[in-house]
PDB file as gemmi writes it, atoms N, CA and C in Angstrom:
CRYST1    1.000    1.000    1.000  90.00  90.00  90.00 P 1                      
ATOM      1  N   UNK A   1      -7.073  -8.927 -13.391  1.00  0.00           N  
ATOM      2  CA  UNK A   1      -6.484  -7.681 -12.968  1.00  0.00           C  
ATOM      3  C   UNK A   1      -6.570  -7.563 -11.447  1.00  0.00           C  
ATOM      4  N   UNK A   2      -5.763  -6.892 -10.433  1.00  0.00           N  
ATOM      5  CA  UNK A   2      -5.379  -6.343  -9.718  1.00  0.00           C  
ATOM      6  C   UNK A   2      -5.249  -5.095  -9.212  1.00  0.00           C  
ATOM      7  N   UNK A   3      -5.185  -4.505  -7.814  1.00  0.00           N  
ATOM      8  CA  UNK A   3      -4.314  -3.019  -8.005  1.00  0.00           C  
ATOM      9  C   UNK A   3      -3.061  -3.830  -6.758  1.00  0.00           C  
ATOM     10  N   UNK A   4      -1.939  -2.512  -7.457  1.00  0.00           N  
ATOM     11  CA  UNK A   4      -0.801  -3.100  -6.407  1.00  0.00           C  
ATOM     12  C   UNK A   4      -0.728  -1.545  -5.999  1.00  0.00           C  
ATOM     13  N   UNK A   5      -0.194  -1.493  -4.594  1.00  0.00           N  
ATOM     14  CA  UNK A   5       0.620  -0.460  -4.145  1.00  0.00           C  
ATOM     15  C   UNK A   5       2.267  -0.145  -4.757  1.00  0.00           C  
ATOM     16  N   UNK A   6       2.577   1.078  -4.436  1.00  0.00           N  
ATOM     17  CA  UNK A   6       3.986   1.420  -5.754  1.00  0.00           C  
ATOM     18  C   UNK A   6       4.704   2.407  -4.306  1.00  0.00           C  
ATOM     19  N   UNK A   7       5.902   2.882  -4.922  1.00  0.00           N  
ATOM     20  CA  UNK A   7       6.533   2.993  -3.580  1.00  0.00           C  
ATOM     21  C   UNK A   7       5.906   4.307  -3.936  1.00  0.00           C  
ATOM     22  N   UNK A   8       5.282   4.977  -3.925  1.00  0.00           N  
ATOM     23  CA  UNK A   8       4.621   6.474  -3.938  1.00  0.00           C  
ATOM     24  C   UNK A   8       4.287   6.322  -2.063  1.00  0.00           C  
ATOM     25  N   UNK A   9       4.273   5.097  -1.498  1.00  0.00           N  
ATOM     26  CA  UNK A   9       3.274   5.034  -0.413  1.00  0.00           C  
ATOM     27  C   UNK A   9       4.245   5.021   0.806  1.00  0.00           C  
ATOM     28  N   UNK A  10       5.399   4.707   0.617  1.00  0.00           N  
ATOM     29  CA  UNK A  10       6.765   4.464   1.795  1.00  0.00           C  
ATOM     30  C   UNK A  10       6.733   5.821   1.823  1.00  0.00           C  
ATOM     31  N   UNK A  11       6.638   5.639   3.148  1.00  0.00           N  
ATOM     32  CA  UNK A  11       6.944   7.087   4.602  1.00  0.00           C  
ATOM     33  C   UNK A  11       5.354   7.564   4.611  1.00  0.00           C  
ATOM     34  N   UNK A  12       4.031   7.517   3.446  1.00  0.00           N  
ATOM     35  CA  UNK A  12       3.186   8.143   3.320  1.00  0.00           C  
ATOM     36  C   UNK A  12       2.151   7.325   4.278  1.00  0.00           C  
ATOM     37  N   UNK A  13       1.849   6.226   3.813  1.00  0.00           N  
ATOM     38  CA  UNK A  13       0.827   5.411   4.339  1.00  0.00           C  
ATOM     39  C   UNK A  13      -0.387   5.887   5.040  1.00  0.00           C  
ATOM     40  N   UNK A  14      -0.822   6.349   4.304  1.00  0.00           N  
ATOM     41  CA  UNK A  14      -2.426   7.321   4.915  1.00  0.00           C  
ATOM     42  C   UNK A  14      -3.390   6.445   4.969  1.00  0.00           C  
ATOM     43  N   UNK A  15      -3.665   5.357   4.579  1.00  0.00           N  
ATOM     44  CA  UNK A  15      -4.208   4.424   5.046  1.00  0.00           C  
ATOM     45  C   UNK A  15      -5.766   4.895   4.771  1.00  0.00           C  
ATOM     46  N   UNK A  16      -6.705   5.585   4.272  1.00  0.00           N  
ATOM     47  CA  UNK A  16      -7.398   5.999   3.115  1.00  0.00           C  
ATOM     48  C   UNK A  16      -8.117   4.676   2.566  1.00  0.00           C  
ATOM     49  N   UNK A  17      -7.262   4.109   1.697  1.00  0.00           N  
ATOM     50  CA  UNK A  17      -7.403   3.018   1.303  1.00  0.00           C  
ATOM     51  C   UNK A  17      -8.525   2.127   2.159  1.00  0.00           C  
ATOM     52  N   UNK A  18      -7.770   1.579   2.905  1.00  0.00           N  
ATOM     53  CA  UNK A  18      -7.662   0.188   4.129  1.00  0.00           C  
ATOM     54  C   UNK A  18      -9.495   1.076   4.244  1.00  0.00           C  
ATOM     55  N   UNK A  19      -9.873   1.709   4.783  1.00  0.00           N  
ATOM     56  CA  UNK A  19     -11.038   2.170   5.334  1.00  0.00           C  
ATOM     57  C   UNK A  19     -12.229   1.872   4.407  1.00  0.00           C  
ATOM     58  N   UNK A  20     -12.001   2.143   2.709  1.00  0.00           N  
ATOM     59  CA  UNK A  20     -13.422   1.751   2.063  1.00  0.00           C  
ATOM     60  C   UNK A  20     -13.356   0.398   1.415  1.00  0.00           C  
ATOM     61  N   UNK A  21     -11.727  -0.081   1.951  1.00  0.00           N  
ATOM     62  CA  UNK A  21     -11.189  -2.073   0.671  1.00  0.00           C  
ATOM     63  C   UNK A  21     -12.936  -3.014   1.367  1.00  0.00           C  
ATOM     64  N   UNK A  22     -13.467  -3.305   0.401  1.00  0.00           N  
ATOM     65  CA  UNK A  22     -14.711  -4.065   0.923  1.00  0.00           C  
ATOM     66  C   UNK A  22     -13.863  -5.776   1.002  1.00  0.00           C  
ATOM     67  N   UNK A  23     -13.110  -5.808   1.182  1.00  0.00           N  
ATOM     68  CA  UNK A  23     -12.709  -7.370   1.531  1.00  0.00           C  
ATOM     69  C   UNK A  23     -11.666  -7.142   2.397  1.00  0.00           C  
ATOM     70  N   UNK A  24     -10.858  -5.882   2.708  1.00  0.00           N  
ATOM     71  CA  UNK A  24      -9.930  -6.308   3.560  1.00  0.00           C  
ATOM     72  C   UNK A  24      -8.499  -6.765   2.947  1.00  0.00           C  
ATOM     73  N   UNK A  25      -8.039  -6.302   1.766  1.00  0.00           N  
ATOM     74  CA  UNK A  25      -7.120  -6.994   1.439  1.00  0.00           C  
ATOM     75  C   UNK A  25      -5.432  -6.380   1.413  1.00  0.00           C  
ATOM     76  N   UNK A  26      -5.804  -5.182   2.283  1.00  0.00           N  
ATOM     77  CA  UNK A  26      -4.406  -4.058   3.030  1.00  0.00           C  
ATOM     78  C   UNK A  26      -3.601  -4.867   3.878  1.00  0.00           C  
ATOM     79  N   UNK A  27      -2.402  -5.032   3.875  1.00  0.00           N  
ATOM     80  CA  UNK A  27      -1.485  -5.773   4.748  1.00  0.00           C  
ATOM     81  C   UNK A  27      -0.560  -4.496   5.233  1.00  0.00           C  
ATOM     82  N   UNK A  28       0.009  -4.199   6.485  1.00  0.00           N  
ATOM     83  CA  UNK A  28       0.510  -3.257   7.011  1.00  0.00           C  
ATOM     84  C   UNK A  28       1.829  -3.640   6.913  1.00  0.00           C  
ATOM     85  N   UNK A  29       3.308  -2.686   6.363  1.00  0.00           N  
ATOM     86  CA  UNK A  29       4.430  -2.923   6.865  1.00  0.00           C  
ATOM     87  C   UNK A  29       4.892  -1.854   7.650  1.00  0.00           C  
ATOM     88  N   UNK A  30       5.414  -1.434   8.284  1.00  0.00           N  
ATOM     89  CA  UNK A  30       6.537  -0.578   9.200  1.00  0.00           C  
ATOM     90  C   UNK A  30       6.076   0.976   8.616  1.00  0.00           C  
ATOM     91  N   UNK A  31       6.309   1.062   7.142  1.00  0.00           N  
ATOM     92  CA  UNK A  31       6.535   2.547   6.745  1.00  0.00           C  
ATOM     93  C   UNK A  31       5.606   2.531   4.910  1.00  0.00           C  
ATOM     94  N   UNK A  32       4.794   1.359   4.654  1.00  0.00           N  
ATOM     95  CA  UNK A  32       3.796   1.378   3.260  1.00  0.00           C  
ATOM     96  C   UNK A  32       2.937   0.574   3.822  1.00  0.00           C  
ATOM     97  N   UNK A  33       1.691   0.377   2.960  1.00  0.00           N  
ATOM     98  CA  UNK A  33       0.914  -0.962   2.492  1.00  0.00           C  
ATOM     99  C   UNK A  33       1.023  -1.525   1.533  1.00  0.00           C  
ATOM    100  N   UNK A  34       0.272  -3.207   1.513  1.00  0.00           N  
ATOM    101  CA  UNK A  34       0.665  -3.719   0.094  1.00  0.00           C  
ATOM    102  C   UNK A  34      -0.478  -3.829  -0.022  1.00  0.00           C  
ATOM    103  N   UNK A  35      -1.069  -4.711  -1.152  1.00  0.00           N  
ATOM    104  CA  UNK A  35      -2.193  -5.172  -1.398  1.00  0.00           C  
ATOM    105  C   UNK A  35      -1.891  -6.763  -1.628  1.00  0.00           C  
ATOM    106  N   UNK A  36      -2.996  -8.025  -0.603  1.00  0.00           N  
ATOM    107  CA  UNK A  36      -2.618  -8.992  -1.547  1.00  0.00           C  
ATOM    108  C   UNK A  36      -3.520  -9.342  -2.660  1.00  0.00           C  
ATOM    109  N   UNK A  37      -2.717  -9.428  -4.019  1.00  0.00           N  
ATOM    110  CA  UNK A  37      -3.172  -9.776  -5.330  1.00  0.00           C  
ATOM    111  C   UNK A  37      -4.542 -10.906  -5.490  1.00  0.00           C  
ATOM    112  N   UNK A  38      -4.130 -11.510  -4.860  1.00  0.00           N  
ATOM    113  CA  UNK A  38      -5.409 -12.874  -4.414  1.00  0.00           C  
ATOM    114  C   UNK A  38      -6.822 -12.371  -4.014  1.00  0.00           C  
ATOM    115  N   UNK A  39      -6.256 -11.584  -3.165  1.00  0.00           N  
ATOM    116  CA  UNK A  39      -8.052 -11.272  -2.021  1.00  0.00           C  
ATOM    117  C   UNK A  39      -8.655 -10.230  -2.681  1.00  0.00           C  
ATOM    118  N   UNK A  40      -7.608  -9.191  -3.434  1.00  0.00           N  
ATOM    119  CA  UNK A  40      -8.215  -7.595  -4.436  1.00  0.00           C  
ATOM    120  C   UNK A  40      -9.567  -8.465  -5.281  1.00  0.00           C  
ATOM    121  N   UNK A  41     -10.468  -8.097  -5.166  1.00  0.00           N  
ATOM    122  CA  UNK A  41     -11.767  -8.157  -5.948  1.00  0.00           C  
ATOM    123  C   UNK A  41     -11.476  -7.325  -7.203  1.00  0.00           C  
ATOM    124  N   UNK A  42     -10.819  -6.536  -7.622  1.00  0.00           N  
ATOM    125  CA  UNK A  42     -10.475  -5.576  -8.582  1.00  0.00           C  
ATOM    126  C   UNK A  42     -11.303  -4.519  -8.793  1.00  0.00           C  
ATOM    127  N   UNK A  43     -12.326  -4.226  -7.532  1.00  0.00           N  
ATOM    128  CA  UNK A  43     -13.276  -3.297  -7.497  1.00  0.00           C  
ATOM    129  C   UNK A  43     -12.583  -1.707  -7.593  1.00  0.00           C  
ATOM    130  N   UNK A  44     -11.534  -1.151  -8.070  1.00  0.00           N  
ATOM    131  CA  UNK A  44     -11.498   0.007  -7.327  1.00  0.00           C  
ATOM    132  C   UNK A  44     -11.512   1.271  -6.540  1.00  0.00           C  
ATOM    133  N   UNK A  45     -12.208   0.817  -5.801  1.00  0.00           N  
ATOM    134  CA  UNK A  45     -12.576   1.849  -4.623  1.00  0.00           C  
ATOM    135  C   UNK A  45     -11.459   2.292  -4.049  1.00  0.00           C  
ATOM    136  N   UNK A  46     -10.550   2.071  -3.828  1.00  0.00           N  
ATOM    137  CA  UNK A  46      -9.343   1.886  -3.095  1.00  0.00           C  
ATOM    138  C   UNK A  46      -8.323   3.165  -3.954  1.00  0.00           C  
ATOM    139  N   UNK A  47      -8.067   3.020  -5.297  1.00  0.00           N  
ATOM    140  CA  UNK A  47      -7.146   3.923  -6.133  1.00  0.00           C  
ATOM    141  C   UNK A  47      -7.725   5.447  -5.723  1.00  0.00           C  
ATOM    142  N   UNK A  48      -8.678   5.910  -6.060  1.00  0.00           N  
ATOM    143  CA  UNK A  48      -9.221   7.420  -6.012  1.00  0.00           C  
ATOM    144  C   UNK A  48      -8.812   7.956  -4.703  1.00  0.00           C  
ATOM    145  N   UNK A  49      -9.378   7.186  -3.625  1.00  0.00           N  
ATOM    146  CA  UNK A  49      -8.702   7.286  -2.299  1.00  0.00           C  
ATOM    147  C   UNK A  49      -7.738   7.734  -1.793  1.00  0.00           C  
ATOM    148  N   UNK A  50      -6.711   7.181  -2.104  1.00  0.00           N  
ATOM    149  CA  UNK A  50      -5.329   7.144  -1.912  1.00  0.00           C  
ATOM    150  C   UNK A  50      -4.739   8.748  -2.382  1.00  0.00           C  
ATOM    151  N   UNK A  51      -4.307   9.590  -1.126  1.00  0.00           N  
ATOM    152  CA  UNK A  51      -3.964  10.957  -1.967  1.00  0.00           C  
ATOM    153  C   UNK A  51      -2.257  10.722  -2.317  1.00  0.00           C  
ATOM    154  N   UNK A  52      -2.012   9.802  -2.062  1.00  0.00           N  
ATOM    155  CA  UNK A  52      -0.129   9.819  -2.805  1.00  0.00           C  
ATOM    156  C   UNK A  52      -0.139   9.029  -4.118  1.00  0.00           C  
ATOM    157  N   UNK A  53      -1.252   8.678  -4.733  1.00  0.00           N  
ATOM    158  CA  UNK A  53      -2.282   8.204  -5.625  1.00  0.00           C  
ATOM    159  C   UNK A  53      -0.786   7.078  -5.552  1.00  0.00           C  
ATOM    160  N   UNK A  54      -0.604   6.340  -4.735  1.00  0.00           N  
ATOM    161  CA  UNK A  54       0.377   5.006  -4.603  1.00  0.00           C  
ATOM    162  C   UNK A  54      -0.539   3.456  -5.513  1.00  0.00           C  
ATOM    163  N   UNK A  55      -1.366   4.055  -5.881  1.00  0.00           N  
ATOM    164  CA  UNK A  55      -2.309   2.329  -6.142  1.00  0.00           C  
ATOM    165  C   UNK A  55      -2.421   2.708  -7.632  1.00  0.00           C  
ATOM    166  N   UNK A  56      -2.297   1.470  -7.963  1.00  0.00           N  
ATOM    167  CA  UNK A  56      -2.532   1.569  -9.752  1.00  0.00           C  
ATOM    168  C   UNK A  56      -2.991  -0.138 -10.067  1.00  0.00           C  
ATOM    169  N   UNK A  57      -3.686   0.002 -11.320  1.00  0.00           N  
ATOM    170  CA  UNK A  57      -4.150  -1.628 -11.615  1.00  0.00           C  
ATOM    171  C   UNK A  57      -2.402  -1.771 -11.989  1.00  0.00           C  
ATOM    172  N   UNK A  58      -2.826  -3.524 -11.825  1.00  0.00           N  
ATOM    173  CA  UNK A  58      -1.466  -4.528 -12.255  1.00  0.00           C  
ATOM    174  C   UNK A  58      -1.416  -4.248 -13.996  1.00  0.00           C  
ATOM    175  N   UNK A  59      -2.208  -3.877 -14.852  1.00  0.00           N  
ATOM    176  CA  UNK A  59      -2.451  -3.913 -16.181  1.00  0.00           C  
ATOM    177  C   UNK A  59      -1.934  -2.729 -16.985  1.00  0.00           C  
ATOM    178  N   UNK A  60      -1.024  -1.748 -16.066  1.00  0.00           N  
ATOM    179  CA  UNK A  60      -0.291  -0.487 -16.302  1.00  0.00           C  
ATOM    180  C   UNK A  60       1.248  -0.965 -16.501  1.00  0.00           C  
ATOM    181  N   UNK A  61       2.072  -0.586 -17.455  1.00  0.00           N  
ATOM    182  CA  UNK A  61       2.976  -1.069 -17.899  1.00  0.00           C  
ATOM    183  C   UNK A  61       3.977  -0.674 -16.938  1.00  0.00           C  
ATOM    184  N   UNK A  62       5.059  -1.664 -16.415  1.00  0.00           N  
ATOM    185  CA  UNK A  62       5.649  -1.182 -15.476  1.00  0.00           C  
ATOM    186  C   UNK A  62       5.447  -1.392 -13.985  1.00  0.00           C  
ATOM    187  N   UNK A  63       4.827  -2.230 -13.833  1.00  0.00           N  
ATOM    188  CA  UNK A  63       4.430  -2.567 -12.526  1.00  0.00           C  
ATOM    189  C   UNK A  63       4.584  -4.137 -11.687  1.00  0.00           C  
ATOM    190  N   UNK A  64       5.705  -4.584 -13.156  1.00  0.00           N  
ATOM    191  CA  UNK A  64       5.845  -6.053 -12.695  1.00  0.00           C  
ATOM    192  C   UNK A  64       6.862  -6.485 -11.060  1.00  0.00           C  
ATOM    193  N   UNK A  65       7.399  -5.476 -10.327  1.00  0.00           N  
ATOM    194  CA  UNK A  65       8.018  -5.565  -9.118  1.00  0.00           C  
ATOM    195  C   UNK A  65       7.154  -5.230  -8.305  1.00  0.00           C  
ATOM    196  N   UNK A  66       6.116  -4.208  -8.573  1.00  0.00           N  
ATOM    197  CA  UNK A  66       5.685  -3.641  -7.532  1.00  0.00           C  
ATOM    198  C   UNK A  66       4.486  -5.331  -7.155  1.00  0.00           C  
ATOM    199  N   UNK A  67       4.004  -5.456  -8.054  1.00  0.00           N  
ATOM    200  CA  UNK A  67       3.115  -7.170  -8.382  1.00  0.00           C  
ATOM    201  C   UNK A  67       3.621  -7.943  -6.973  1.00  0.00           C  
ATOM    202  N   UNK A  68       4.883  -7.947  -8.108  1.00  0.00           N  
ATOM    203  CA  UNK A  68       5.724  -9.132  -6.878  1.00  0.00           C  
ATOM    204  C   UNK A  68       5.971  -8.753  -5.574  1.00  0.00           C  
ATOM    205  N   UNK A  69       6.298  -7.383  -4.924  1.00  0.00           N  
ATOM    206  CA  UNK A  69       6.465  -7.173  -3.814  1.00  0.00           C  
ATOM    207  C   UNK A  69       5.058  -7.023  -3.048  1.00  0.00           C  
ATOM    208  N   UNK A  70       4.178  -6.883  -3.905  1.00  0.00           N  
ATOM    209  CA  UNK A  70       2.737  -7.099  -2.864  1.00  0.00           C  
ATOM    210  C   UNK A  70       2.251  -8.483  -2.483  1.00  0.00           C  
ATOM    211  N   UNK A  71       2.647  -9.114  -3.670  1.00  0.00           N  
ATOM    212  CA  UNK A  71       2.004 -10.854  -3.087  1.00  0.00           C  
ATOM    213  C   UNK A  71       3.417 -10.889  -2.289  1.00  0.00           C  
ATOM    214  N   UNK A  72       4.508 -10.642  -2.136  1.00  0.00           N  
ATOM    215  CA  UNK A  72       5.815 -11.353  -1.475  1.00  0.00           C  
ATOM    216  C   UNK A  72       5.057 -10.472   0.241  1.00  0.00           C  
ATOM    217  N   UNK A  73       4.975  -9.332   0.299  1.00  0.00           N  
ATOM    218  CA  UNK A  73       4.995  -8.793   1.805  1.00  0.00           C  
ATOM    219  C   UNK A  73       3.253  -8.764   2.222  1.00  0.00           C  
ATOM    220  N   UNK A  74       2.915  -9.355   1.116  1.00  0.00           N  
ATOM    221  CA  UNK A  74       0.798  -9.189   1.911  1.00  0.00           C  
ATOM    222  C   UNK A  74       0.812 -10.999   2.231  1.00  0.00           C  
ATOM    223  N   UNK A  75       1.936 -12.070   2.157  1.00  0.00           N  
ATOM    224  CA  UNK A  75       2.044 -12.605   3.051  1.00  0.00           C  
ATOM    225  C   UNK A  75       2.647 -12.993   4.009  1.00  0.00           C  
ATOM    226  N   UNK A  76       3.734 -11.698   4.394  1.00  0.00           N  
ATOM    227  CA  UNK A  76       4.620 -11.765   5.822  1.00  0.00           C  
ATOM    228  C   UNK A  76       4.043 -10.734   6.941  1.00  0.00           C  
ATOM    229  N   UNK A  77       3.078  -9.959   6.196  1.00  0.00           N  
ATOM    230  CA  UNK A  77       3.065  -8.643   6.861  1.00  0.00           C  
ATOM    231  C   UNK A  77       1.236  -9.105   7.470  1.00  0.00           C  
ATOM    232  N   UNK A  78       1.138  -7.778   8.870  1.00  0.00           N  
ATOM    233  CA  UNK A  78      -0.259  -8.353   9.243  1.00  0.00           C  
ATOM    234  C   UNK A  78      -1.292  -7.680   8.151  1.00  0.00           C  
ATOM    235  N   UNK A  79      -2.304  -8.379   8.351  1.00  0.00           N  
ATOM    236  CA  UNK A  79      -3.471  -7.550   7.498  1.00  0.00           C  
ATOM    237  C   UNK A  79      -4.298  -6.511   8.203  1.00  0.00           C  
ATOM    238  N   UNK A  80      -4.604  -5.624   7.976  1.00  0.00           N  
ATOM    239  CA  UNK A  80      -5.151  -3.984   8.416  1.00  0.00           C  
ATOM    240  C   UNK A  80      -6.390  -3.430   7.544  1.00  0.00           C  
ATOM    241  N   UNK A  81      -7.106  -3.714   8.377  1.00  0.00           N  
ATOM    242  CA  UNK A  81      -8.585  -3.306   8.413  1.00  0.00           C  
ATOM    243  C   UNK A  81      -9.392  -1.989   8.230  1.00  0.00           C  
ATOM    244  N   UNK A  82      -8.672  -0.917   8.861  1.00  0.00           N  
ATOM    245  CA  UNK A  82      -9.455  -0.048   9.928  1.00  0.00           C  
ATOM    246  C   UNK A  82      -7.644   0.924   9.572  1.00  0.00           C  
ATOM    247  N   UNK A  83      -8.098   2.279   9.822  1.00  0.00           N  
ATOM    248  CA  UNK A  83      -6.916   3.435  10.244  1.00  0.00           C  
ATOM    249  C   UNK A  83      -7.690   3.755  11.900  1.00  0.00           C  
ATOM    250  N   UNK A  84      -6.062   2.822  11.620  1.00  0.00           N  
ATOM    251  CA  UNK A  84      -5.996   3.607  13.643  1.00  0.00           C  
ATOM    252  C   UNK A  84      -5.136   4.396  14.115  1.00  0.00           C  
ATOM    253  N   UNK A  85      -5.039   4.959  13.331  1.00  0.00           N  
ATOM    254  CA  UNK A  85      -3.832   5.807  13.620  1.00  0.00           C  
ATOM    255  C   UNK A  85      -2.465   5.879  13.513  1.00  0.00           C  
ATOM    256  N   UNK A  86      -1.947   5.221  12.259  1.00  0.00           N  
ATOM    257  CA  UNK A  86      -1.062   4.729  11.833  1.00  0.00           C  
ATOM    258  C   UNK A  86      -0.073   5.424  11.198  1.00  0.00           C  
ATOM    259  N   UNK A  87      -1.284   6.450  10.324  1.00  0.00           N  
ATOM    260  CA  UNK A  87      -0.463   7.047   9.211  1.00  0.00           C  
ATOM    261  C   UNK A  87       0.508   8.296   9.941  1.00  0.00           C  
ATOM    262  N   UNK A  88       1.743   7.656   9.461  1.00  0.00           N  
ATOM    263  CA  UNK A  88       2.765   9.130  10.033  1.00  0.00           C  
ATOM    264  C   UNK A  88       2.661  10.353  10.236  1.00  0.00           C  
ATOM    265  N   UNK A  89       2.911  11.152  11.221  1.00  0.00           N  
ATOM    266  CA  UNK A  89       2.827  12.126  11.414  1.00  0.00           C  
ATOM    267  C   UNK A  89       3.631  13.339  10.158  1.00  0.00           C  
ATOM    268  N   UNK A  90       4.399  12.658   9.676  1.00  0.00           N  
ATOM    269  CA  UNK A  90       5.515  13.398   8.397  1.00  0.00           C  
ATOM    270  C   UNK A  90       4.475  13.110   7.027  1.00  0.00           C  
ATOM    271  N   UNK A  91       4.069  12.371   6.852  1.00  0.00           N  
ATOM    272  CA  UNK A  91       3.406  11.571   6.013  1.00  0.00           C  
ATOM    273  C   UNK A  91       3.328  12.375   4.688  1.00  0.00           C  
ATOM    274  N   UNK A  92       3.032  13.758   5.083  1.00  0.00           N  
ATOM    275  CA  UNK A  92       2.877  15.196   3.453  1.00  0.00           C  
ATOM    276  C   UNK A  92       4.098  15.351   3.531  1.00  0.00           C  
ATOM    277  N   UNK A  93       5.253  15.280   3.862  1.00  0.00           N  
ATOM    278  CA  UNK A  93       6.367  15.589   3.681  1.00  0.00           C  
ATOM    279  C   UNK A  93       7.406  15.134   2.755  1.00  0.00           C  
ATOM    280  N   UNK A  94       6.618  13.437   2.703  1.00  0.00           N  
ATOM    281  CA  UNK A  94       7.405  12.456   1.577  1.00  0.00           C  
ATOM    282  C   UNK A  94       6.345  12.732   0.412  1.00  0.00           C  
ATOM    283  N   UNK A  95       5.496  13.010   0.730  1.00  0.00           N  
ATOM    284  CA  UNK A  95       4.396  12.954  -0.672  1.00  0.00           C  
ATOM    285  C   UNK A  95       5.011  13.192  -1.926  1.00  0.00           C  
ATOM    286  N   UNK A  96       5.341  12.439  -2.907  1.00  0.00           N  
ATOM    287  CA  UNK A  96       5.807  13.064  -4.025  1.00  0.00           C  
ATOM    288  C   UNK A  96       7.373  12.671  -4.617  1.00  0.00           C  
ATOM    289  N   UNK A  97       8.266  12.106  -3.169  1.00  0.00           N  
ATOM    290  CA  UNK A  97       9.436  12.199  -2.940  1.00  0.00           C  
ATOM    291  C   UNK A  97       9.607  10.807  -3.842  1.00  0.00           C  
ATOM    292  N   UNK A  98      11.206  11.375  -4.803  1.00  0.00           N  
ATOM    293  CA  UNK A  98      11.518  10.679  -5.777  1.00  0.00           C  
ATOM    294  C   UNK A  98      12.232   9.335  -4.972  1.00  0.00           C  
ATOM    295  N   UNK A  99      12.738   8.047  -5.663  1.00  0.00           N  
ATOM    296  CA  UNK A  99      13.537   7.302  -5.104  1.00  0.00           C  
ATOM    297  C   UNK A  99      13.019   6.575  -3.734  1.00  0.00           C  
ATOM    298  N   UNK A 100      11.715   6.524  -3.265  1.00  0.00           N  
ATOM    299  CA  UNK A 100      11.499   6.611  -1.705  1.00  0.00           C  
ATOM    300  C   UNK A 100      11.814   4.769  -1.898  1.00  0.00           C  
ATOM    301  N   UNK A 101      11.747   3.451  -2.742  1.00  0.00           N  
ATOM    302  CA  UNK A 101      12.235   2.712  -2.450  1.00  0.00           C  
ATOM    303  C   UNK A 101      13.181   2.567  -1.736  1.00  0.00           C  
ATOM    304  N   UNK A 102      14.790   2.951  -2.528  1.00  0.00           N  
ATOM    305  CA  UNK A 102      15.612   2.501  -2.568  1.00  0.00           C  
ATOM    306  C   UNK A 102      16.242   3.254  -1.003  1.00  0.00           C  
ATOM    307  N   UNK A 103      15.457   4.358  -0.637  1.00  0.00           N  
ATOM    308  CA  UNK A 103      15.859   5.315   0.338  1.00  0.00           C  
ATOM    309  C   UNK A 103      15.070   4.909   1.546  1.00  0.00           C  
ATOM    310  N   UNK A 104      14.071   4.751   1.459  1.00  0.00           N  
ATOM    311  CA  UNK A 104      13.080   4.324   2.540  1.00  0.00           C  
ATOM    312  C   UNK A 104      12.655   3.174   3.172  1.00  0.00           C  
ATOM    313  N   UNK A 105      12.656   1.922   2.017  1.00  0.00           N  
ATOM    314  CA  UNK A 105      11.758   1.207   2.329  1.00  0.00           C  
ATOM    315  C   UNK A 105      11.600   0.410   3.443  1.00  0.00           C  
ATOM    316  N   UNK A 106      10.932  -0.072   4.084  1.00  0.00           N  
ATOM    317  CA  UNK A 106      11.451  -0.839   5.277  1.00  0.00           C  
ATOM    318  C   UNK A 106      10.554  -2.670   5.314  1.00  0.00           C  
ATOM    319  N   UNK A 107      11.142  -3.899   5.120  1.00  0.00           N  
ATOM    320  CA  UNK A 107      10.615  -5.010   5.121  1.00  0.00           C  
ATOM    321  C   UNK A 107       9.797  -5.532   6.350  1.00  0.00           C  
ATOM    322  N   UNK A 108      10.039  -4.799   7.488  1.00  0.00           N  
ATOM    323  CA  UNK A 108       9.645  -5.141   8.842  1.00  0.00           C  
ATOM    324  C   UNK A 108       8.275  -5.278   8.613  1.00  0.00           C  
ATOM    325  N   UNK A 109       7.449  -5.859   9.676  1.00  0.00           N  
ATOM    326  CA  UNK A 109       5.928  -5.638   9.623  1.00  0.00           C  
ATOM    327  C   UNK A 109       5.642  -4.108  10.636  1.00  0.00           C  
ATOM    328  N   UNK A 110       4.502  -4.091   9.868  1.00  0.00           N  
ATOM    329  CA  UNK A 110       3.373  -3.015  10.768  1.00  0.00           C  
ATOM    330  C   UNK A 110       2.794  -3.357  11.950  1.00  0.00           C  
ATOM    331  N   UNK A 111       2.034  -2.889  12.695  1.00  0.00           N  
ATOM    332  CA  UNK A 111       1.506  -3.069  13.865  1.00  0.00           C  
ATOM    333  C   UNK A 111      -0.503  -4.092  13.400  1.00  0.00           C  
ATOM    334  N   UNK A 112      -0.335  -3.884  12.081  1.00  0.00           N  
ATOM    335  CA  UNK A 112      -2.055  -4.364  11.672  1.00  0.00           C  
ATOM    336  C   UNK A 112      -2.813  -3.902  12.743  1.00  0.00           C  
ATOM    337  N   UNK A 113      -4.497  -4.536  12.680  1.00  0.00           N  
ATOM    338  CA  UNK A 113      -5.026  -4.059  13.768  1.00  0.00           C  
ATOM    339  C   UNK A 113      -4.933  -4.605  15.069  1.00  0.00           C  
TER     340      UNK A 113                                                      
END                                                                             
């Protein structure tokens, strides 16, 4: 098992997470995080965290893209340690917001640390 990030987290990225992951395994893009599947210890510390509750184990039905888009962008994207100040200033504004894939998402990388 795993947790993956889900698009609950595009435009949100509060970055919550990244601060208690005891291995480090947050990769930053432009406007979400992913998780890579490999480095997740499956400890979750990381899910409760998260207030756009964007993280869920891989073992929840329905989560076979979100899988794939975390191992596909947690190895193009940098890895992110630490909130430095990242998370958007709008960030409660998308909270919640339906569709934010297909409307939001952005492939670019993040700034990491």
């Amino acid at each position: 098992m795993t947790y993956v990030v889900t698009d609950a987290c595009i435009r949100c990225k509060y970055m919550d997470c990244v601060e208690v992951c005891p291995v480090d395994c947050f990769y930053e893009g432009e406007n979400m995080l992913v998780i890579n599947p490999s480095e997740c210890i499956d400890c979750g510390v990381c899910e409760p965290e998260c207030p756009a509750e964007a993280i869920l184990p891989d073992t929840e039905s329905g989560l076979e893209q979100w899988l794939e888009l975390n191992n596909t962008f947690s190895a193009q994207w940098p890895n992110v340690t630490r909130n430095a100040g990242q998370t958007p200033d709008d960030a409660d504004a998308f909270k919640g917001v339906a569709n934010k894939f297909e409307e939001h998402f952005s492939a670019e990388p993040g700034a990491g640390d």
